[in-house]
N, C-alpha and C positions, 0 to 999 in steps of 0.2 A: 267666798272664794272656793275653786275646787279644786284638788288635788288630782294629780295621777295617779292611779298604780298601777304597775306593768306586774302581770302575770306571769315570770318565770320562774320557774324553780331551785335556776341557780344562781338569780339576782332579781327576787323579790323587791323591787322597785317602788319607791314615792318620788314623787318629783311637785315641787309649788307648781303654780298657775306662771312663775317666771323660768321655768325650767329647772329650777336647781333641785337636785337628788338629796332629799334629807333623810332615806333610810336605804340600804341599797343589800340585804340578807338572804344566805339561803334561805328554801323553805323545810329547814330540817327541824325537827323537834325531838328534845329530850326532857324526861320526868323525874327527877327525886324527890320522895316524899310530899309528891302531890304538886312541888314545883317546876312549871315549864321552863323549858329554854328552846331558846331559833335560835336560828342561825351560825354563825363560825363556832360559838361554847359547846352549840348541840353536836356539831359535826367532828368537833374535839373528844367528843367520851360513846360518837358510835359504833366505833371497832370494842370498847373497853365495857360496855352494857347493852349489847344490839337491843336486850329484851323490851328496852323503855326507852325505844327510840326508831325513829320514823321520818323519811325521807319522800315518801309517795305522795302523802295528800294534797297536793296541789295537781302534780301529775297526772291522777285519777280524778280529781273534783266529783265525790261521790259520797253517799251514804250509807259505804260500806265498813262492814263492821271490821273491830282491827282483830287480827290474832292474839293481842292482849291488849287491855287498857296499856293508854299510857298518861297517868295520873288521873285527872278528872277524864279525860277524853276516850270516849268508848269506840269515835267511829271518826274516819276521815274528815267530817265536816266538824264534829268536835273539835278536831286538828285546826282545820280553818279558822274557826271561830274564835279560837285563842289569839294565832299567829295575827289577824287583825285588831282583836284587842289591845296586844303587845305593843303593836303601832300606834295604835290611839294613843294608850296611855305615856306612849314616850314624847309623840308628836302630834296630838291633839289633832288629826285628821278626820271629819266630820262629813264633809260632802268629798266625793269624786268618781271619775270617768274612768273607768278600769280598760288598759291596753291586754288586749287580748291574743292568744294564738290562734292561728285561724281555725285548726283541729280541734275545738274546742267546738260542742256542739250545745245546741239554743235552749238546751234541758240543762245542761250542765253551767250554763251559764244563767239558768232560771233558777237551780242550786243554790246560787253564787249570791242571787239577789237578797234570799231568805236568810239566809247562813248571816249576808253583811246587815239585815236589818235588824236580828236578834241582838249583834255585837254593837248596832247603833250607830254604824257605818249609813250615810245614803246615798247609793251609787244612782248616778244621775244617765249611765247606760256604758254603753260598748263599744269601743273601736278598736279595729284589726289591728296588732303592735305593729305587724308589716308596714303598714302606710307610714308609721315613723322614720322608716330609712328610705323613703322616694326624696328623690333631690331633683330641682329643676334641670337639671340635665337630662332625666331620663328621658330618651326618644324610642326606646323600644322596649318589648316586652323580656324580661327577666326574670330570674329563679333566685329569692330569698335563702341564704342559709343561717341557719341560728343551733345554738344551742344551749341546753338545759342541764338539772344535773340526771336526767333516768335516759334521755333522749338527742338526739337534732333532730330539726324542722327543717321543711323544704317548704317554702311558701311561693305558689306561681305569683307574679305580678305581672297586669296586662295592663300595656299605657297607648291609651286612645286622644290623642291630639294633647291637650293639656287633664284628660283625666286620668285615674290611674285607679283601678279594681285588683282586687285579692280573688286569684283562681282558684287552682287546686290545690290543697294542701298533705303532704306524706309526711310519716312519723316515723325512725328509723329508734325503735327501740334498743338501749344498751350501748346506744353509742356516744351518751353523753358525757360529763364530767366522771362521774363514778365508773362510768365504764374504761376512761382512759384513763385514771387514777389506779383502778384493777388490774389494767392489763401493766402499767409499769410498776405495779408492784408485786408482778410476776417475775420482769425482768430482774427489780432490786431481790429479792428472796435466789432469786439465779445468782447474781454476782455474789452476796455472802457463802452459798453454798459451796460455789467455786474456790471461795478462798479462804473460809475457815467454816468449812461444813455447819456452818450456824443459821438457824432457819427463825428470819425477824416474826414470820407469818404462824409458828407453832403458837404464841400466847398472843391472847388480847392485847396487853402488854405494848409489847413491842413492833406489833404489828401496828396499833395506832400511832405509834412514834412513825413508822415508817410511813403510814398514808399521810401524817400531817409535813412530812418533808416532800414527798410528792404532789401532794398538792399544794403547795408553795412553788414549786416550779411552774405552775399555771398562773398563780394570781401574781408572781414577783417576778419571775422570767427563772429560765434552764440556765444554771453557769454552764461557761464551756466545757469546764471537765466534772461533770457531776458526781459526789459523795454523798454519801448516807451514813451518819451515826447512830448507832444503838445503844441507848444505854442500859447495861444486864446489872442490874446487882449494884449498880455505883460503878461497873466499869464498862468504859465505851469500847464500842465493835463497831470497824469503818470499814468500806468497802468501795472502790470506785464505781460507776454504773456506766457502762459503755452507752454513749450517745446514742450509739447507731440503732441499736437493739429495741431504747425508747423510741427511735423515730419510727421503727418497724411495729410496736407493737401499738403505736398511733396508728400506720396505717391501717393495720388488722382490724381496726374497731370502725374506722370510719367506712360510712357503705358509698366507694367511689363509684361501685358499678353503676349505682341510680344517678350520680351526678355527670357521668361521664359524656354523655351525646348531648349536654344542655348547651344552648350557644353562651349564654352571659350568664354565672352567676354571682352574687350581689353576699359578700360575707358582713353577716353585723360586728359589729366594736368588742363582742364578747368572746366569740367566735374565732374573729382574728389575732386575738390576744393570744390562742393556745400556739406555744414553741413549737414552730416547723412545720402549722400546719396551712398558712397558706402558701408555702413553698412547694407543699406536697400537694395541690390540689392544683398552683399552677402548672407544675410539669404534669400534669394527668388531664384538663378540662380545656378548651377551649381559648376563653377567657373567663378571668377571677380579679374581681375589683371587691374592697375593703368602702362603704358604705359609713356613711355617717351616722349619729341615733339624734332625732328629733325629737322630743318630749311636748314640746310647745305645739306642736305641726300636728299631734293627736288633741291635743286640747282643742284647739282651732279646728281640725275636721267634725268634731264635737256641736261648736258651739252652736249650727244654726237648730240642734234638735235639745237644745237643751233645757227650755221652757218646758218639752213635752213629755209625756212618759219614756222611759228608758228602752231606746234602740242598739238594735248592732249595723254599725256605718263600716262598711267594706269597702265603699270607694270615695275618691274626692277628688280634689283639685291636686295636681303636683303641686309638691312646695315652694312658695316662692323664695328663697333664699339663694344666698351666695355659696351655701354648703357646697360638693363636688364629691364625687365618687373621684376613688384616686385607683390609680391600675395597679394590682397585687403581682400581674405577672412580669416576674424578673427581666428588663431588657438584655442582660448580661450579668456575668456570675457574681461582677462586683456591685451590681449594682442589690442582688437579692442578699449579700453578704452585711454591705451597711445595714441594711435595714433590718437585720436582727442582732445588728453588735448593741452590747450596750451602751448607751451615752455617757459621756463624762463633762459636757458643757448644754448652756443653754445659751442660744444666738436669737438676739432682736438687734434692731438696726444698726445691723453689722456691727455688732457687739457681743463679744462671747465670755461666760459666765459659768464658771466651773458651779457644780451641783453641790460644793461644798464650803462655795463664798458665803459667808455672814449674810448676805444681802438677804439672801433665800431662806436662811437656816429655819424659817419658820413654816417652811413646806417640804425641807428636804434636811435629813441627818445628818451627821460626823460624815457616814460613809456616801454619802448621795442617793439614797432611799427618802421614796414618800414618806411621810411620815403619815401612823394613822389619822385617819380623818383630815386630812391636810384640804383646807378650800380651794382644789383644784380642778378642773377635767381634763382627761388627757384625751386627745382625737374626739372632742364634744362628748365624753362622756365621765363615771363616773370611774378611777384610776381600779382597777379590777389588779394589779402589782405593781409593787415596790419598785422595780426596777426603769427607770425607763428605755427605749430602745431607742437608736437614730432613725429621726425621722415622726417621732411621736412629736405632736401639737402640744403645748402644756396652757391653758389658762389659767389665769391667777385672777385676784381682784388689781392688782398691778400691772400685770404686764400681761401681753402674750407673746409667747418661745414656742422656737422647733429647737429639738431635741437632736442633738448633735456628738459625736468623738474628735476629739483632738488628739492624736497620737503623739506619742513622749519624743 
């Protein structure tokens, strides 16, 4: 059997041969005393030791050497070699088909082979991750957007009758998760300053308490009125963070002027998930539709080269499925409003199901939060926060719900 793994660096991806995500991590790495950590642990103690801690090596897929060890690992592909190991030995992954960016060039993905055969990994070749969001609807050609955590991607996709190829691919460096997590924790260091000259950003410290609440606003969603607590000493510093400020210092990061003349572009499930930003990209772009992820649909563009030595397959059949691209851009204000309030029911036929009935409790909290690791996808994929929005798809092994509010 062969596994997936999708190459991003801010959801380092496995997926079975049935589609199901059994490992879903940054590609961040931390070292104490020789021991590593990925992912969410690593990204918890990199404001607090940057020294032994490393966020690029997938990014770069190289064998370049780091500015220090970090623990055993002397160089990026070091890096690699663990972070696959980590996966092996948690989830005993042996063969698989690696989903790839398209910006990823035939050297670095020749890197990629060496590195995964040392760790005992056998990757059986290459497919464009793009081709996982074509949906049988496409009829014309379209612009992929994704995002990572150093970067976003702009992936062309060119669809000729029922095929569909990966064009040209741009790399808009800094403007990805850490780059938006940066910029609002400029804003939040603003709001404390404002109100009790206290700066979360002067120690390690505190400034990691602050990126790990801001980046919670990405993976669980933005409350309406967003706070930040600090805690100094045993005693907390709160401060409100003006909405608007965040949404402004989203747009600073993202580079709309490259998106701006594109006719269609096609946002992935990760992508979409960040608060306010396909709001902000539909009032700027043309048209903006939110895109499904197919995990199974790379495995299948796959399989007729899979006997052979390991290829990179850039184009294939559109997928034959029921999936749909659904329209990101607002018909009206109430309509762009629902779709970012948070939900408080779940509706299957014609039946509605607060997030905090007993039924569920085994996928959703006291408060109606995912629970970690909960066996769910939301929007076909892997639940990226806690929160859900109205309008989010939920599967279960039970049932499947859209994502709804019920007003008191």
């Amino acid at each position: 059997m062969s596994h997936l793994l999708e190459l991003n660096d801010w959801q380092l991806s496995c997926y079975t041969e049935q589609g199901q995500c059994i490992y879903q991590q940054a590609a961040a790495a931390f070292a104490q005393d020789d021991q590593m950590t990925f992912g969410g642990p690593a990204l918890a103690q990199g404001r607090i030791q940057p020294q032994t801690f490393n966020i690029q090596y997938l990014s770069r897929l190289s064998t370049e050497v780091l500015p220090r060890a970090i623990g055993p690992a002397r160089n990026y592909a070091d890096l690699i070699y663990h972070h696959l190991r980590a996966i092996q030995a948690e989830h005993g992954v042996t063969r698989a088909v690696v989903a790839t960016p398209a910006h990823y060039s035939d050297e670095q993905l020749g890197l990629l082979l060496g590195i995964a055969d040392e760790a005992g990994l056998n990757i059986q070749g290459f497919v464009d991750a793009a081709l996982g969001h074509a949906t049988a609807t496409s009829t014309a050609n379209y612009h992929l957007f994704d995002i990572g955590l150093n970067q976003t991607n702009l992936s062309e996709l060119i669809v000729d009758q029922a095929e569909i190829r990966v064009g040209s691919a741009s790399v808009f460096e800094g403007s990805g998760i850490l780059g938006i997590v940066d910029a609002w924790l400029q804003v939040i260091a603003n709001a404390f300053l404002q109100s009790s000259r206290f700066d979360p950003l002067h120690s390690a410290e505190t400034e990691q308490q602050a990126f790990d609440q801001a980046l919670a606003w990405i993976t669980q969603g933005l409350p309406n009125d967003p706070q930040v607590t600090i805690d100094v000493d045993g005693h907390p510093r709160k401060a409100d963070i003006p909405q608007t400020q965040l949404m402004s210092a989203l747009e600073m990061r993202l580079p709309l002027g490259e998106l701006k003349d594109l006719q269609t572009i096609g946002l992935t499930p990760r992508i979409a998930s960040i608060p306010g930003l396909s709001e902000l990209l539909s009032d700027r772009c043309h048209h903006v539709v939110t895109v499904t992820h197919d995990p199974q649909q790379l495995l299948t563009l796959y399989e007729p080269f899979a006997e052979g030595a390991p290829i990179r397959v850039v184009q294939g059949q559109l997928a034959a499925t029921s999936a749909t691209a659904t329209d990101a851009t607002p018909r009206t204000k109430k309509t762009a409003a629902d779709n970012t309030s948070p939900a408080t029911h779940l509706l299957t036929e014609h039946h509605a199901l607060a997030l905090t009935a007993e039924a569920v409790r085994a996928y959703f909290d006291e408060d109606g939060l995912l629970r970690p690791g909960a066996e769910v996808l939301v929007n076909g994929a892997t639940p990226t926060r806690a929160r859900l929005r109205c309008g989010d798809e939920v599967q279960s092994p039970i049932a499947t719900w859209v994502a709804i509010r019920i007003s008191e």
